[in-house]
PyMOL Python script that loads the backbone (N, CA, C, O; Angstrom):
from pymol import cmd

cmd.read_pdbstr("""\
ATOM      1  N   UNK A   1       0.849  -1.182   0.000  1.00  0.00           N
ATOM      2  CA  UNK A   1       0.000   0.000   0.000  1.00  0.00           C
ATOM      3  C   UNK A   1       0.890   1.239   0.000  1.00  0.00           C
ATOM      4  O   UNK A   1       1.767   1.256   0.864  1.00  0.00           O
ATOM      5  N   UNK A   2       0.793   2.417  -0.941  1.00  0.00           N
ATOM      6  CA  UNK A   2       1.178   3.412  -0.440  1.00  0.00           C
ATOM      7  C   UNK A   2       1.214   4.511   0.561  1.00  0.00           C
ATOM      8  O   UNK A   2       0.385   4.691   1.453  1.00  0.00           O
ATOM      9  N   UNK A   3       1.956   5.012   0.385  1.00  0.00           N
ATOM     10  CA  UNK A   3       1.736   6.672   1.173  1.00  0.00           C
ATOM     11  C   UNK A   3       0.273   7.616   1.047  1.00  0.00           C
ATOM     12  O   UNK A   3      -0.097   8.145  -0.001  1.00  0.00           O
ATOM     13  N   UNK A   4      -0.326   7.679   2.131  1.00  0.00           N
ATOM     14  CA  UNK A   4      -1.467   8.357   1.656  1.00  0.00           C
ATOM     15  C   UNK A   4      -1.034   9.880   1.541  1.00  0.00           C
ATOM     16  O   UNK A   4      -0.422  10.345   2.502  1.00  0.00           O
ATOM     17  N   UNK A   5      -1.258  10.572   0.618  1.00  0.00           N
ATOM     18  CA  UNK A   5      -0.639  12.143  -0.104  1.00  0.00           C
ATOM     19  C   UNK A   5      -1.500  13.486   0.118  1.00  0.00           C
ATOM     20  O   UNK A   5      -1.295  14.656  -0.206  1.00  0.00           O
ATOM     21  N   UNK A   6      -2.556  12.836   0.807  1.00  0.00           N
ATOM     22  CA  UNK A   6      -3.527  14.148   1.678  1.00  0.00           C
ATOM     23  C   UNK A   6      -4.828  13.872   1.173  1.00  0.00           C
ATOM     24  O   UNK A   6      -4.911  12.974   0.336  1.00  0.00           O
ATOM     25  N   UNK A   7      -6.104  14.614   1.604  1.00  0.00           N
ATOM     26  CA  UNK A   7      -7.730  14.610   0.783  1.00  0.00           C
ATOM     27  C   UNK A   7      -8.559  15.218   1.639  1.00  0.00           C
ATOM     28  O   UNK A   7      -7.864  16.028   2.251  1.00  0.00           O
ATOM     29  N   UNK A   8      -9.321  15.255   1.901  1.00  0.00           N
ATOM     30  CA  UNK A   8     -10.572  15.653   3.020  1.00  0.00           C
ATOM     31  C   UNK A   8     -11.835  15.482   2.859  1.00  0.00           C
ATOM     32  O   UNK A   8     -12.509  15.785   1.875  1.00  0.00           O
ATOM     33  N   UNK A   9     -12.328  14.747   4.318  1.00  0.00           N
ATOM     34  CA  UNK A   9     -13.515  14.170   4.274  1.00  0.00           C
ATOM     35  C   UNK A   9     -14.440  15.865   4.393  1.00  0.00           C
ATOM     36  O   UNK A   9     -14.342  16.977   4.913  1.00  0.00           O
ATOM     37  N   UNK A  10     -15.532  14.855   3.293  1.00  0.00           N
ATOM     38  CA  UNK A  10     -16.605  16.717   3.082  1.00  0.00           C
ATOM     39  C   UNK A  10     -17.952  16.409   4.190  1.00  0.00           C
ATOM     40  O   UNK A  10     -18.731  17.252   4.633  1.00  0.00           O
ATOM     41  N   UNK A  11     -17.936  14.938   4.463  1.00  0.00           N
ATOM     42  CA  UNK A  11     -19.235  14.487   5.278  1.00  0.00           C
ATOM     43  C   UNK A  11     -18.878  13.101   5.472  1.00  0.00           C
ATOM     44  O   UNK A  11     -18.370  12.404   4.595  1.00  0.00           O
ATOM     45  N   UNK A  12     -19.184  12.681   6.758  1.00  0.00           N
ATOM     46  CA  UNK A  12     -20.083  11.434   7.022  1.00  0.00           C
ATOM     47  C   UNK A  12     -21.163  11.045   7.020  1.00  0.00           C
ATOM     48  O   UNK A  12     -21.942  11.939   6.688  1.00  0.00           O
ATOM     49  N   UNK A  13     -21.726   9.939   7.273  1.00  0.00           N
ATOM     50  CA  UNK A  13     -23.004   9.143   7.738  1.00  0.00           C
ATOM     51  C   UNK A  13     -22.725   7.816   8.108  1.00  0.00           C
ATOM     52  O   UNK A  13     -21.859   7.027   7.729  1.00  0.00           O
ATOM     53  N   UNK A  14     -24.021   7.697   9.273  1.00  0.00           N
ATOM     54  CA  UNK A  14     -23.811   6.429   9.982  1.00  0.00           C
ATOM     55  C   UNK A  14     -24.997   6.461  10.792  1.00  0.00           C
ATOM     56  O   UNK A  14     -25.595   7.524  10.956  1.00  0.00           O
ATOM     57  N   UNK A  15     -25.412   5.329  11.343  1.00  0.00           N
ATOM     58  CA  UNK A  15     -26.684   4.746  12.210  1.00  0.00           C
ATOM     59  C   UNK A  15     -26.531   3.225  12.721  1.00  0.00           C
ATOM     60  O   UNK A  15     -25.923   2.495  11.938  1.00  0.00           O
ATOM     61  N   UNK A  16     -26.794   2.887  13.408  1.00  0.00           N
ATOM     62  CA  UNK A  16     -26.916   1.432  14.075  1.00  0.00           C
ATOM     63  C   UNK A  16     -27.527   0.601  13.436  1.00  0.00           C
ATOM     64  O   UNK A  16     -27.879  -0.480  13.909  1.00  0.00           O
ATOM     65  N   UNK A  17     -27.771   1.021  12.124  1.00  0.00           N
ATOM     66  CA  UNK A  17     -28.820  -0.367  11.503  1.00  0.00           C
ATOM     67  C   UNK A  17     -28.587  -0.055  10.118  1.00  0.00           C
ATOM     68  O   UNK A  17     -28.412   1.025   9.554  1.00  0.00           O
ATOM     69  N   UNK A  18     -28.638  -1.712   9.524  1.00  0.00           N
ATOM     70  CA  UNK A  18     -28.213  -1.206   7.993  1.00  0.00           C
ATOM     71  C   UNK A  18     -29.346  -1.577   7.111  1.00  0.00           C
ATOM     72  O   UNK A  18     -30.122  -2.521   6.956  1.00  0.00           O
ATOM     73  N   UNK A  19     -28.982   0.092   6.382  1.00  0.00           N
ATOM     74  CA  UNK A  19     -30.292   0.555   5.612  1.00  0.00           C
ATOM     75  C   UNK A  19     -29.568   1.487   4.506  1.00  0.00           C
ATOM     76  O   UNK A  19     -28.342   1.462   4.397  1.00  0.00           O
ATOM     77  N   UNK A  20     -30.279   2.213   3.789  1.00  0.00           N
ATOM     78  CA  UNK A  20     -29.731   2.739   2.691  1.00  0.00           C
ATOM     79  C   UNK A  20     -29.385   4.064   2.139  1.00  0.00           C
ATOM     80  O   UNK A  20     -28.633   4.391   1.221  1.00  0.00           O
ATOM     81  N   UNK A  21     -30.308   4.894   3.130  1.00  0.00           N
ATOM     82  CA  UNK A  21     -29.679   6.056   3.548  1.00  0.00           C
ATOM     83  C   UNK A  21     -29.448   6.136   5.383  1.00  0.00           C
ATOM     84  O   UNK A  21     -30.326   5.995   6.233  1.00  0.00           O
ATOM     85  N   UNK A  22     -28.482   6.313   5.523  1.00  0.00           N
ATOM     86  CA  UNK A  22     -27.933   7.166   7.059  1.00  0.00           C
ATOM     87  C   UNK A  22     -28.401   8.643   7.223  1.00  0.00           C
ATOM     88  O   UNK A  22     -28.714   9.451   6.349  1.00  0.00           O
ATOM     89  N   UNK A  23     -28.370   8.756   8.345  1.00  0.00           N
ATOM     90  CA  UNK A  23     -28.146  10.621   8.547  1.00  0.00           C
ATOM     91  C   UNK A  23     -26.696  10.815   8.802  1.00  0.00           C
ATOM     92  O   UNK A  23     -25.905  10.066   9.375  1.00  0.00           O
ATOM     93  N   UNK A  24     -26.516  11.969   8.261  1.00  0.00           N
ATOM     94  CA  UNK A  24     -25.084  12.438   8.338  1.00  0.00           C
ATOM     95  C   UNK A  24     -24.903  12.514   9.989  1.00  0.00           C
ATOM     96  O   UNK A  24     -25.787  12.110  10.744  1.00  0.00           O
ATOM     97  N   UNK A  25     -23.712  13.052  10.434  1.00  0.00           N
ATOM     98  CA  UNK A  25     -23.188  12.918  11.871  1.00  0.00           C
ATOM     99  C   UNK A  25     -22.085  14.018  11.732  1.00  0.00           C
ATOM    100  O   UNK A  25     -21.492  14.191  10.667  1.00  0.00           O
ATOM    101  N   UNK A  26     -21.857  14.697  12.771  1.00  0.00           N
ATOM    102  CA  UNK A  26     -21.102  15.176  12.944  1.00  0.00           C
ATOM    103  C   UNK A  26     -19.521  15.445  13.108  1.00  0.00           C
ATOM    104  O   UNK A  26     -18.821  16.442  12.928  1.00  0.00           O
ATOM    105  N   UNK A  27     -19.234  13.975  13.574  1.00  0.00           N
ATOM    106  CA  UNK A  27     -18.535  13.013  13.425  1.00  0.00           C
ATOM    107  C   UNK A  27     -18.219  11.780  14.205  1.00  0.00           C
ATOM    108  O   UNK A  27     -18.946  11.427  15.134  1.00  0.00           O
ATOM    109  N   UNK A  28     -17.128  11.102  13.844  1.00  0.00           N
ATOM    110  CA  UNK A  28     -17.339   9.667  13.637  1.00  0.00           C
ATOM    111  C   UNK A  28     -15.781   9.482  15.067  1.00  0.00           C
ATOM    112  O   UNK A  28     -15.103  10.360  15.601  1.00  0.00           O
ATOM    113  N   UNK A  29     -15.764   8.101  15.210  1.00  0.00           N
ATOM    114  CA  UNK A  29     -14.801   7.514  15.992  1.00  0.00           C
ATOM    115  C   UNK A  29     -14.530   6.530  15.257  1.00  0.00           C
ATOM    116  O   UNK A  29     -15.403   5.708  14.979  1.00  0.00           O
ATOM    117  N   UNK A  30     -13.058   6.408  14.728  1.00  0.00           N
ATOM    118  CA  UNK A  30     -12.536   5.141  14.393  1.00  0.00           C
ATOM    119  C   UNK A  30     -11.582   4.350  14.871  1.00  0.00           C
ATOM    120  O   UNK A  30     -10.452   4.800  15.061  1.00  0.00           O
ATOM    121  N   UNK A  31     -11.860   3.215  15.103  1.00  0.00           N
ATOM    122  CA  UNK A  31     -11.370   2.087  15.545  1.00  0.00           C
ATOM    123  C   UNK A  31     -10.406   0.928  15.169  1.00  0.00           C
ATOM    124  O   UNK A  31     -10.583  -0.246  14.843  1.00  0.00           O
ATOM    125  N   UNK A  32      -9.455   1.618  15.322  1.00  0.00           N
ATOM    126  CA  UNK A  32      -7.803   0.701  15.055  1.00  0.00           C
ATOM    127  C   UNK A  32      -8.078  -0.612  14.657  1.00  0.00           C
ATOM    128  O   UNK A  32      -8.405  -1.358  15.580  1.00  0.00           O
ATOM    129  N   UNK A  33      -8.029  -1.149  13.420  1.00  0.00           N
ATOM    130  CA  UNK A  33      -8.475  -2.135  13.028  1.00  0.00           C
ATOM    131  C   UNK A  33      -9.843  -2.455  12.425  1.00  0.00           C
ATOM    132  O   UNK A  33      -9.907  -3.279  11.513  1.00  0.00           O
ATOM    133  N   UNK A  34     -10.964  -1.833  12.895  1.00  0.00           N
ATOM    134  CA  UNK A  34     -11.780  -2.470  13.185  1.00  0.00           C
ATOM    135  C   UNK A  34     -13.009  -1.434  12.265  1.00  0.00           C
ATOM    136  O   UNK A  34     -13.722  -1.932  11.394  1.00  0.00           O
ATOM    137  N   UNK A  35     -13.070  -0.086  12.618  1.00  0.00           N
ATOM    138  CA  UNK A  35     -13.826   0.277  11.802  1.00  0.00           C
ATOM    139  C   UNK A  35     -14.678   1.292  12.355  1.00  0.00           C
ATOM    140  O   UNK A  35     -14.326   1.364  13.532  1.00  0.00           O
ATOM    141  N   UNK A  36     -15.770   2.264  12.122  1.00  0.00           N
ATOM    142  CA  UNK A  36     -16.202   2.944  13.020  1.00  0.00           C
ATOM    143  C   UNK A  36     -17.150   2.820  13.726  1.00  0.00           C
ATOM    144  O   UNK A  36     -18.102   2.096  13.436  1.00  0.00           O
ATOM    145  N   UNK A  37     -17.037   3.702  15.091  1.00  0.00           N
ATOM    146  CA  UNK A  37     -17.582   2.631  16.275  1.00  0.00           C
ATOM    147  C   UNK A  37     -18.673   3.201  16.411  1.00  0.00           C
ATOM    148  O   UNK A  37     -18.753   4.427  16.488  1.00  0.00           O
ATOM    149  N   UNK A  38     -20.295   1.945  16.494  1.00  0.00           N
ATOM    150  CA  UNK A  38     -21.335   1.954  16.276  1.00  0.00           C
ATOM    151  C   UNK A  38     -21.955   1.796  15.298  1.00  0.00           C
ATOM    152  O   UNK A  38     -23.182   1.882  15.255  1.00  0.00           O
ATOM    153  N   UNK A  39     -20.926   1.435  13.952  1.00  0.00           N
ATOM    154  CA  UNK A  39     -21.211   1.005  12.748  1.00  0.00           C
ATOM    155  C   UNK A  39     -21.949  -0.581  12.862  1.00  0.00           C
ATOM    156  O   UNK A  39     -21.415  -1.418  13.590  1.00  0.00           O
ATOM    157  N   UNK A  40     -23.271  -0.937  12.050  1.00  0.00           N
ATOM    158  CA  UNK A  40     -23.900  -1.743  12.121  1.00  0.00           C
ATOM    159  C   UNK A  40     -22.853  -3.002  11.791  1.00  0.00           C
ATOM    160  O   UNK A  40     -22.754  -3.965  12.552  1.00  0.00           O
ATOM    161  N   UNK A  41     -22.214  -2.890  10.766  1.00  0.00           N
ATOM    162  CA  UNK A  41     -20.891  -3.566   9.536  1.00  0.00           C
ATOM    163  C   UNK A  41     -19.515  -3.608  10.416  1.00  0.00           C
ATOM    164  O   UNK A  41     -18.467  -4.157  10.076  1.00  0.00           O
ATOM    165  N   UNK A  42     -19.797  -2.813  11.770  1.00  0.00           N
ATOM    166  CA  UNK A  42     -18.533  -3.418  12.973  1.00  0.00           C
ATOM    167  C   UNK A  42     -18.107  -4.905  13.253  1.00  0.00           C
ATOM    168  O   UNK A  42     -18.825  -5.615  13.958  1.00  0.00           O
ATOM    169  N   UNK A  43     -16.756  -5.451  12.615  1.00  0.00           N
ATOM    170  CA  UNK A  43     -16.387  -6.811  12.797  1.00  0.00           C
ATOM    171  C   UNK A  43     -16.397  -7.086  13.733  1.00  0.00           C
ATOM    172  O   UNK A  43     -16.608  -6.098  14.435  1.00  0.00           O
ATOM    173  N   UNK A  44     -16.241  -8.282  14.499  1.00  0.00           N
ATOM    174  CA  UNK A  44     -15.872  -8.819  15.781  1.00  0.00           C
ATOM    175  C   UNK A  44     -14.742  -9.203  16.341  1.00  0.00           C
ATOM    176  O   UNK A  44     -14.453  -9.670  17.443  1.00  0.00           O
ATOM    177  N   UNK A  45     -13.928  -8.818  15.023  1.00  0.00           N
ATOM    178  CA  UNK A  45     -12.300  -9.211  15.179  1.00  0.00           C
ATOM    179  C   UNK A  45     -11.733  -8.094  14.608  1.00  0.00           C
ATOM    180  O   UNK A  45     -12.662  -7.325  14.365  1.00  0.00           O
ATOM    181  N   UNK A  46     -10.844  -7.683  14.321  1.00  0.00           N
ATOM    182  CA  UNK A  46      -9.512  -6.930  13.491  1.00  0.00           C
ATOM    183  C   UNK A  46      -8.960  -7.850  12.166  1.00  0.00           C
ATOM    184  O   UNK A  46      -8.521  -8.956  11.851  1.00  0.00           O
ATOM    185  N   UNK A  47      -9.431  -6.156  11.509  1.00  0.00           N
ATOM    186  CA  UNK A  47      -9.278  -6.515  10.262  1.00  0.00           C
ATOM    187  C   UNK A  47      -7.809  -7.563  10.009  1.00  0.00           C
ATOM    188  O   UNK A  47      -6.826  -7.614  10.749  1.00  0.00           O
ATOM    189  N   UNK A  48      -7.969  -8.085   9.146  1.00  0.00           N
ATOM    190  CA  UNK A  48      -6.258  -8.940   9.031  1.00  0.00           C
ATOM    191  C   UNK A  48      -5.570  -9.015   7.316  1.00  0.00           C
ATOM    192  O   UNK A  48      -5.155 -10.123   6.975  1.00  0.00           O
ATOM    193  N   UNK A  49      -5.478  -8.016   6.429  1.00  0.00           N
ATOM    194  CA  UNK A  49      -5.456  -8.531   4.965  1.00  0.00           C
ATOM    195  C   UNK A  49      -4.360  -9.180   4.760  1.00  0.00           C
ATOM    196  O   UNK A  49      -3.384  -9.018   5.493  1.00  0.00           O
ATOM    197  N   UNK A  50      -4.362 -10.105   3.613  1.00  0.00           N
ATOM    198  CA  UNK A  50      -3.970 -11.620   3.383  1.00  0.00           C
ATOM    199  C   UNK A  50      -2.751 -11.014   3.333  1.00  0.00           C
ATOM    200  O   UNK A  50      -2.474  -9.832   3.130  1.00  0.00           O
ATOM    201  N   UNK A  51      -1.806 -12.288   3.614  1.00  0.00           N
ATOM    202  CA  UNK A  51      -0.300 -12.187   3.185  1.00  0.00           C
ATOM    203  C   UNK A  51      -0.106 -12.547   2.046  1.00  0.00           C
ATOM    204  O   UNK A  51      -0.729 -13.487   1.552  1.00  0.00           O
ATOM    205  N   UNK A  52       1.083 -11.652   1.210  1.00  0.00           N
ATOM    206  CA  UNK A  52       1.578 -12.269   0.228  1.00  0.00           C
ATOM    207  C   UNK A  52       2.400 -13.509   0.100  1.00  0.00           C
ATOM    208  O   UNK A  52       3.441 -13.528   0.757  1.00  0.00           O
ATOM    209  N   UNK A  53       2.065 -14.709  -0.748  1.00  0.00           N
ATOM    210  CA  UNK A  53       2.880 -15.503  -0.202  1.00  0.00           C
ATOM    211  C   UNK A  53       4.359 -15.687  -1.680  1.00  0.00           C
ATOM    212  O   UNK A  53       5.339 -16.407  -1.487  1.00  0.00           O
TER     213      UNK A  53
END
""", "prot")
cmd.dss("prot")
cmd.show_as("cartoon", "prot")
cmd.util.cbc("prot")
cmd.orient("prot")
């Protein structure tokens, strides 16, 4: 993966249940691995992507 080189978020959205529009939020908490917290789509583990072999 590269260097990320800058961007900016213009909005979020998020809700406890998955559906197809969210309401936007003010903002968000993210979670080392894992994703943002209170997201319906929150794993139960940490993320892990494959090794090259």
């Amino acid at each position: 993966m590269g260097e990320f080189d800058g961007g900016a978020v213009t909005s979020v959205s998020g809700n406890g249940t998955c559906s197809f529009t969210e309401p936007n939020r003010d903002s968000i908490t993210l979670l080392t691995g894992l994703g943002v917290e209170g997201d319906v789509r929150l794993p139960t583990e940490p993320y892990r992507p494959l090794e090259k072999v």
